[in-house]
N, C-alpha and C positions, 0 to 999 in steps of 0.2 A: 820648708818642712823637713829639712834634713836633718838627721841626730849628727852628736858630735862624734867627729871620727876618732881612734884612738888606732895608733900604731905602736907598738910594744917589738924589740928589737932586739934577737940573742942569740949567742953564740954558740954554738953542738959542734963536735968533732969533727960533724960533717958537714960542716958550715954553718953561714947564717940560716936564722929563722924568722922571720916575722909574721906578728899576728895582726891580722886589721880588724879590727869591731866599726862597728857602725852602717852606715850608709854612703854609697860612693858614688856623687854626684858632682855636679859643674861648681860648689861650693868647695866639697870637700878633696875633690881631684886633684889642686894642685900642692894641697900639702903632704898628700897620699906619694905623689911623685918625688917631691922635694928627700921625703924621707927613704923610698926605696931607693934614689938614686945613691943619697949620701952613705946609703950603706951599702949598695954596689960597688961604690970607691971603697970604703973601708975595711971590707974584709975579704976574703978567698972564699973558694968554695961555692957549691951549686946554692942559688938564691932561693931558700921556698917559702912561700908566701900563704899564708894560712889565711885562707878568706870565707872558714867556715861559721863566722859570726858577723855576715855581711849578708844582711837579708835582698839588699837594693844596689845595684849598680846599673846607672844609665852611660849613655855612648861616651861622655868626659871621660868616665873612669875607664873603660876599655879603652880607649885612645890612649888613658895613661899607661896602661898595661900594657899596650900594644910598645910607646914610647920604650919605657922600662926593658920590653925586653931587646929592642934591637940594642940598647945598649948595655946591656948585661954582654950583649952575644958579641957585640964592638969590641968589651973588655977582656973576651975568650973563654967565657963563664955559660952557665945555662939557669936556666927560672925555672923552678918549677911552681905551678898552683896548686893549690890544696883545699879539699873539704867545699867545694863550690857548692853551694845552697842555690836547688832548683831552679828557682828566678831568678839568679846570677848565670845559671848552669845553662840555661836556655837561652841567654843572651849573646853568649859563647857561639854554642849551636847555630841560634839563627844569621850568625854573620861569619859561620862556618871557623871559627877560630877554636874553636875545639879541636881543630888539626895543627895551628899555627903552635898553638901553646900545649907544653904537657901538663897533664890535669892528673893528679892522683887523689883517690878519696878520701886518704885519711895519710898522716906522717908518719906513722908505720909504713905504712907502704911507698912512700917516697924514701924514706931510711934505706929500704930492700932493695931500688934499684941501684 
């Protein structure tokens, strides 16, 4: 039942950006990984991940995120999340990773810190 993921991948002054659409499940997880890592290696700059067009993420995809970020943090880099849509927002929450990870609500305000 999961839609098709789409990761879209760019570069701002202040580093990379990515944007994920879709649904982030035990299907779509490990292509979600495949692409944040390869652009971990690829460029500089704080990582932020725009997951405000991501209605659904179950535990695969947080275990990818969780993955992602120790190695962003291995590479001397940092992640940040962005735009977490409610049901993603409280999956966070309930596995207390809302403290693990920095979450900003919008990419204005990731620009700002």
């Amino acid at each position: 039942m999961s839609s098709k993921l789409q990761v879209e991948m760019t570069v701002a002054a202040d580093g990379p950006a990515v944007r994920v659409q879709g649904e982030v499940d035990l299907r779509t997880a490990p292509l979600l990984r495949e692409r944040l890592l390869d652009w971990v290696n690829r460029s500089t700059g704080t990582v932020r991940v725009d997951l405000s067009q991501v209605p659904y993420m179950d535990s695969s995809g947080v275990g990818t995120m969780v993955f992602v970020k120790r190695e962003t943090e291995r590479a001397g880099r940092r992640i940040v999340l962005i735009g977490l849509q409610p049901r993603v927002r409280s999956v966070f929450e309930i596995t207390h990773l809302d403290k693990f990870f920095t979450i900003m609500h919008s990419a204005d305000e990731a620009a700002a810190k």
